[in-house]
C-alpha positions in Angstrom: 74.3 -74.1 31.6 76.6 -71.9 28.8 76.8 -68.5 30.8 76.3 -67.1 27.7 73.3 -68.8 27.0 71.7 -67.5 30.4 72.5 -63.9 29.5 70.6 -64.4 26.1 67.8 -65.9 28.0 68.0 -62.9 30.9 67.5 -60.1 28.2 65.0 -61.5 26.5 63.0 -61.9 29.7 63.8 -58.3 30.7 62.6 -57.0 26.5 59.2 -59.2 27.2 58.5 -56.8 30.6 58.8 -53.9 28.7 56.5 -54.6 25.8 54.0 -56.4 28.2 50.2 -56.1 28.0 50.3 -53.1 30.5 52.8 -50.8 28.9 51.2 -51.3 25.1 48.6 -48.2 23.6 45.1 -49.6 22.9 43.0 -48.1 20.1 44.2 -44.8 19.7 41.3 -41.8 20.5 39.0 -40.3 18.5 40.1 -36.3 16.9 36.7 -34.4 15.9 36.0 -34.5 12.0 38.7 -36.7 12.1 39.5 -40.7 10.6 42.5 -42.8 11.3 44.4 -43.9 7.6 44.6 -47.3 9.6 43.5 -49.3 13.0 44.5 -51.9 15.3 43.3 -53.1 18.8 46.9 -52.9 20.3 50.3 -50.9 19.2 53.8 -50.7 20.6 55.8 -48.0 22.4 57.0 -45.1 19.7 54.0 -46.4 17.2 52.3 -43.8 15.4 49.0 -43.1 13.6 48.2 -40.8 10.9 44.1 -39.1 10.8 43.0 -37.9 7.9 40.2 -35.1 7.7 36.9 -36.5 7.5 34.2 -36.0 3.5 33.9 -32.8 3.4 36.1 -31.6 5.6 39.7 -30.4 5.2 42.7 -29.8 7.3 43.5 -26.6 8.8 46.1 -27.1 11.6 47.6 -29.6 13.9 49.4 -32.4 13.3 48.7 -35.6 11.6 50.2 -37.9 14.1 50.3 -38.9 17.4 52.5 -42.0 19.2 52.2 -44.5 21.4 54.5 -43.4 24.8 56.5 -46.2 26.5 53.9 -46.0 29.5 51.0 -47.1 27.5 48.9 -44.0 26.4 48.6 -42.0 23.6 49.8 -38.4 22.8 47.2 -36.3 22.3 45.4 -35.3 18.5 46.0 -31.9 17.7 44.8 -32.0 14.0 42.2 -29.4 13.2 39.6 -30.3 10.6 37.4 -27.6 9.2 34.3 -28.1 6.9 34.9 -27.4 3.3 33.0 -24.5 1.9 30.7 -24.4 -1.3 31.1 -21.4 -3.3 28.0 -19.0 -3.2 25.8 -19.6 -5.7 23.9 -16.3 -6.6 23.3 -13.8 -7.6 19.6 -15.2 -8.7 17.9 -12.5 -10.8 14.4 -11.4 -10.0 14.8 -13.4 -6.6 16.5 -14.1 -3.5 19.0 -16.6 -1.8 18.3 -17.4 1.8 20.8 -18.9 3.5 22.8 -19.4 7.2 26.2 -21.3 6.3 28.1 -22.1 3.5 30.0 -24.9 4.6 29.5 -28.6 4.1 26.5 -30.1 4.9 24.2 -26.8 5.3 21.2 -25.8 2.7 20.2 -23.1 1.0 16.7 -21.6 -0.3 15.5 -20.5 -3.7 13.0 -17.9 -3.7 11.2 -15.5 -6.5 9.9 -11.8 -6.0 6.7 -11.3 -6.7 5.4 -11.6 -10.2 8.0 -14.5 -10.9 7.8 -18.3 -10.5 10.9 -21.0 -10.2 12.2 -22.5 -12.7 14.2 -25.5 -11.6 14.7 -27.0 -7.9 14.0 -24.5 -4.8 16.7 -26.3 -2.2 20.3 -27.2 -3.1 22.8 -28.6 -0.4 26.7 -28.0 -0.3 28.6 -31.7 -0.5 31.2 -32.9 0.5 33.3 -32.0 -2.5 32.7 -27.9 -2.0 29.5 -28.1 -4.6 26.3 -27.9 -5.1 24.0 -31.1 -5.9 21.4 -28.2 -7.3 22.5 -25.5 -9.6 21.1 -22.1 -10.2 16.9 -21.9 -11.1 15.7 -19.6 -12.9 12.7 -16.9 -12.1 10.7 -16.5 -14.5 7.6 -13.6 -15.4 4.4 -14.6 -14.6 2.1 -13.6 -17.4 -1.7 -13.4 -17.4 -3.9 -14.2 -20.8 -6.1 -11.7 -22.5 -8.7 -10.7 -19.9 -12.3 -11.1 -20.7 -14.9 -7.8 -21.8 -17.5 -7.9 -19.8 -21.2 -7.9 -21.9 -21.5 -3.6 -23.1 -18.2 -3.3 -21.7 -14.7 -2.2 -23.2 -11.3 -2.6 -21.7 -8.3 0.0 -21.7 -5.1 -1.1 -21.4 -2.4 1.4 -19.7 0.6 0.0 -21.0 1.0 -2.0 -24.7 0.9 -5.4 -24.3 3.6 -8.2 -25.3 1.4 -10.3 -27.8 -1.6 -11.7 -26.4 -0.1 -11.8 -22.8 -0.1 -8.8 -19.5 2.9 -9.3 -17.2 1.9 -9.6 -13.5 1.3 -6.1 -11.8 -0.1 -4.7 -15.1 -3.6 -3.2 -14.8 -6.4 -2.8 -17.4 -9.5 0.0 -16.9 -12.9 -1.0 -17.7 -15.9 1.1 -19.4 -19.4 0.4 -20.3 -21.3 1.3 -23.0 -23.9 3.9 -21.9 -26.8 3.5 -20.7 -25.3 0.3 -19.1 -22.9 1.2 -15.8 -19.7 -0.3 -14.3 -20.1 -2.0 -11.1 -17.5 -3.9 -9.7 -13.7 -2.4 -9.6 -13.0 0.1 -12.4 -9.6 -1.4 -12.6 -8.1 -4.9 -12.9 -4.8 -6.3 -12.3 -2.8 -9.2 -13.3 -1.8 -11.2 -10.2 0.6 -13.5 -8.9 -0.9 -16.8 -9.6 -1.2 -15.9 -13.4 -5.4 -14.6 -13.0 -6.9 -11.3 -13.4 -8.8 -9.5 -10.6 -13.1 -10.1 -10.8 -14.2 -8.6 -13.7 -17.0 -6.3 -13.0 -20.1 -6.3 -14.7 -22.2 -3.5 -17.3 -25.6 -3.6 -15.8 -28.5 -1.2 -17.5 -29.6 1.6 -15.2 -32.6 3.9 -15.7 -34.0 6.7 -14.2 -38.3 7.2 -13.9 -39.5 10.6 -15.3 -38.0 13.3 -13.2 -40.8 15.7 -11.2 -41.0 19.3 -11.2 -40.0 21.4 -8.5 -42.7 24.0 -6.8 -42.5 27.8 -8.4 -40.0 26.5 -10.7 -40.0 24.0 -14.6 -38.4 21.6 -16.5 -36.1 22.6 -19.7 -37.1 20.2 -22.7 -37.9 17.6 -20.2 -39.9 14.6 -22.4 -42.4 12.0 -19.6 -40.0 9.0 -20.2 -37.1 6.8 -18.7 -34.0 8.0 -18.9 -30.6 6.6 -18.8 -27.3 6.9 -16.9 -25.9 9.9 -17.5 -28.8 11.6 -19.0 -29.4 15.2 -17.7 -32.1 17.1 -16.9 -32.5 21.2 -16.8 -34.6 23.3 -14.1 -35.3 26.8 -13.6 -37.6 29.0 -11.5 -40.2 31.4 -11.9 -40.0 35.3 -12.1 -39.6 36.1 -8.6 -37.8 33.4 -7.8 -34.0 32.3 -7.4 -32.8 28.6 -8.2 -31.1 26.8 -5.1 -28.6 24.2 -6.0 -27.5 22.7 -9.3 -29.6 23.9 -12.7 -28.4 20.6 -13.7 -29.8 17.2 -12.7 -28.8 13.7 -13.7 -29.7 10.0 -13.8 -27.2 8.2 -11.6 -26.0 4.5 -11.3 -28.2 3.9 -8.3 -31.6 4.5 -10.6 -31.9 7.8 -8.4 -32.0 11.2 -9.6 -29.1 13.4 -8.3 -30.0 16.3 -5.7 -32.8 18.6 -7.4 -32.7 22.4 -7.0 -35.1 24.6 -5.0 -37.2 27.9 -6.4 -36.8 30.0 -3.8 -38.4 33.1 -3.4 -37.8 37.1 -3.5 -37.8 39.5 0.1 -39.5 42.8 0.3 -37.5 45.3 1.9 -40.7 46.2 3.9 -39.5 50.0 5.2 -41.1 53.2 3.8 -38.6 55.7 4.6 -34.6 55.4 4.8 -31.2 54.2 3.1 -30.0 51.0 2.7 -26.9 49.6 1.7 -27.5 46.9 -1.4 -25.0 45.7 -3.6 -22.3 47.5 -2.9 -24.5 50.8 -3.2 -26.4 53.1 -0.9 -30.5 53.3 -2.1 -33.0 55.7 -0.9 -35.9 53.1 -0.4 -38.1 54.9 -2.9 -34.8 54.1 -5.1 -34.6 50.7 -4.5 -35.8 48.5 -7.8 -39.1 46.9 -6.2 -38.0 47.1 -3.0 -37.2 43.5 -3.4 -34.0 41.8 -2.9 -33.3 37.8 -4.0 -33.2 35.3 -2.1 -29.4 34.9 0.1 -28.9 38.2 -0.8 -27.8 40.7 1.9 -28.8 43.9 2.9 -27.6 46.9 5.2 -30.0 49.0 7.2 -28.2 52.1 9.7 -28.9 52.2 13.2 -27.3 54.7 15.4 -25.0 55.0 18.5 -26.4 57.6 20.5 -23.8 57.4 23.0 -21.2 58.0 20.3 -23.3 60.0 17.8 -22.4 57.8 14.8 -24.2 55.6 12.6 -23.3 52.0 11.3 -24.4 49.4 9.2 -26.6 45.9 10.1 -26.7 43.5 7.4 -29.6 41.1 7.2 -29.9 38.6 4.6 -32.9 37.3 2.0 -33.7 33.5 3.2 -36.9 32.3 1.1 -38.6 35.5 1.3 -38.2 36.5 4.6 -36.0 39.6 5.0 -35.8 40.6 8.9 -35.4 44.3 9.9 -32.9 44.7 12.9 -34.4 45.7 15.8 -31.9 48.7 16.4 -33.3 50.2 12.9 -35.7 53.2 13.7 -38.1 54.2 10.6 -37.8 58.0 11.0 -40.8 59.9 10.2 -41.9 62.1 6.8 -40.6 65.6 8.0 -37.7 63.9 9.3 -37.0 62.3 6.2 -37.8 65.0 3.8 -36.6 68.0 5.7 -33.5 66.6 8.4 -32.4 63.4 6.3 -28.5 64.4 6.7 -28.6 64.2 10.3 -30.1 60.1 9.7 -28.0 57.2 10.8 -26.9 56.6 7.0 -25.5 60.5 6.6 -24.1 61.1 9.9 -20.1 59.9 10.5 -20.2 56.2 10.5 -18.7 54.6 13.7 
């Protein structure tokens, strides 16, 4: 055989050993967010590949390549692919954006404050083109419809309204017509889900003839009903001193409010000696009566023998019982008429 021919034949022998099954790359590996522009089951020594960021995902360091060594393996991937972001959406007036992540792939959450409802879709997801399938809602007012008058009632409205409509939050006070009387909240308020508060009701109330009250009468006081509201006037006797309001009236409960009490005058019941009475000091004989009204205090003088001085025990009126304090001595007539500047009320006080 040609020499030359068996040389040919030699290297082409030794080229097939080198590019045998065991020395080629397989399918190359797998690089995270990553796709291969093209693949094959089996490459060559000093082959390369070229990976290209994933949807939604773009390159952000690395290289795009890696080759097939002459022992049979890959380099390895170095590219770097990071998910594309979606520009934030907001701000959404008269609500709020709740959201974790505003890369590719993550969601997002419309929600309206109080008093406002959505207009439009609630969720909107970032794809993989950096938008949003959803744009922007709106939040819109809620608004409540004229709210209804109860029977013998009125409504008051605290701020003008728009039209015929009441904003959510706005309130509305309600009255009734005398002699009928409010029960149920005084106040109502538009509320989220576009509906007033209960409406409360004007119910008729009446009071039975008022009574009269011992040692005392009624002022112009006719034997009827009488409605909410309506007032009645008391007063006592001579004698005797009104306890409590003058004034009664019908109240929502059909009851009459708290009447007054006659009650009555005290005797200051000593014959001789000085007394201290509204701000004044009275012989008894002086005294008006000798009668004090009832709550009305008085001061009668004892004395300190120890210290040789006199002082002052009050002791008040209560329903026309006046007690004298035990420490008060009654001195006798020549006492009195002859010596009374050496009695407990003349002497230096204490």
């Amino acid at each position: 055989m040609d020499q030359q021919l068996i040389f040919v034949l030699y290297l082409q022998l030794v080229a097939f050993g080198l590019v045998s099954s065991g020395n080629v790359c397989g399918r190359p590996p797998l690089a995270k967010n990553a796709v291969l522009s093209e693949e094959r089951r089996i490459y060559e020594p000093g082959e390369e590949v070229t990976f290209l960021c994933a949807k939604g995902y773009r390159m952000s360091g690395g290289s795009r390549k890696i080759t097939c060594s002459i022992s049979g393996k890959w380099s390895t991937p170095t590219i770097r692919c990071s998910p594309k972001l979606c520009s934030y959406p907001g701000p959404l007036e008269n609500g709020h954006i709740i959201f974790s992540s505003l890369e590719f792939g993550s969601n997002l959450t419309f929600q309206c404050m109080e008093g406002y409802f959505l207009h439009g879709q609630n969720t909107s997801h970032c794809k993989d083109d950096g938008t949003w399938d959803v744009g922007l809602p709106h939040c819109e007012p809620i608004f409540c419809p004229m709210p209804d008058i109860p029977h013998f009632g009125k409504i008051k409205h605290i701020r003008p309204m728009e039209g015929n409509k009441t904003r959510f939050g706005e309130q509305v006070q309600y009255e009734c017509q005398p002699p009928f009387v409010l029960f149920g909240n005084e106040t109502a308020f538009c509320q989220a889900d576009g509906n007033w508060t209960e409406m409360p009701q004007c119910k008729k109330v009446s009071c039975s003839p008022p009574t009269s009250i011992p040692n005392g009468f009624m002022s112009f006081a006719v034997i009827r009903e009488y409605g909410y509201q309506e007032n009645i006037k008391y007063g006592c006797k001579p004698d005797f001193v009104l306890d409590g309001p003058s004034e009664v009236q019908c109240m929502k409960t059909g009851k009459w409010s708290l009447k007054p009490v006659c009650r009555a005058h005290c005797t200051v019941s000593i014959s001789r000696g000085r007394v201290f009475y509204n701000g004044k000091k009275y012989w008894i004989e002086n005294l008006p009566d000798k009668k004090v009204q009832h709550s009305e205090s008085v001061a009668f003088y004892c004395k300190d023998e120890k210290n040789k001085c006199g002082y002052p025990v009050l002791s008040q009126c209560v329903d026309g019982h006046l007690e004298i304090p035990s420490c008060f001595i009654e001195p006798g007539k020549a006492e009195y008429v002859f010596q009374s500047s050496k009695l407990p009320s003349e002497i230096k006080q204490c």
